[in-house]
N, C-alpha and C positions, 0 to 999 in steps of 0.2 A: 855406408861402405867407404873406406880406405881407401883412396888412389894411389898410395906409396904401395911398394910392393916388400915383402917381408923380404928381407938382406938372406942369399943364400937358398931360399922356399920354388922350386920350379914345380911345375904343374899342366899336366897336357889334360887334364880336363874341362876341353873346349866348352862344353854345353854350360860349364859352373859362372855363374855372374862375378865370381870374384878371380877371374882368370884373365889376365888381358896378354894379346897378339900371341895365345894358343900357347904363353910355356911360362909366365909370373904369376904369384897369386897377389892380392891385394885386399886381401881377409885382414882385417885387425888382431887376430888369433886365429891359431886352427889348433883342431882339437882331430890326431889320428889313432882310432881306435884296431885293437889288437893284441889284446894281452898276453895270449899263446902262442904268438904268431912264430913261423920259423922261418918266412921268407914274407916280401914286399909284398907278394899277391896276395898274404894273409890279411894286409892290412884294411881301413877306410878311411877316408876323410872327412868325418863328420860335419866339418863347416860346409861343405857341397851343399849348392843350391843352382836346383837347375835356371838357366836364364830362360827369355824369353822369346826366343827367337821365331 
């Protein structure tokens, strides 16, 4: 895992290991799935990985 954070990428999914202080990611890629999609909530973020809390 990445400690830089991708330039630009926020991310409120706290529970993801590659989420830090609950709004950067720090995925070396992400990969958002949604090919049809017509709005954000259509989408996913396939790099999502729950931590361990």
């Amino acid at each position: 895992m990445s400690k830089e954070m991708l330039p630009g990428v926020e991310c409120t999914a706290k529970e993801c290991v590659y989420n830090v202080d609950g709004q950067k990611c720090t995925a070396s890629k992400i990969l958002v799935k949604g090919q049809n999609s017509m709005s954000s909530s259509e989408t996913e973020c396939e790099t999502f990985k729950k931590c361990c809390k």
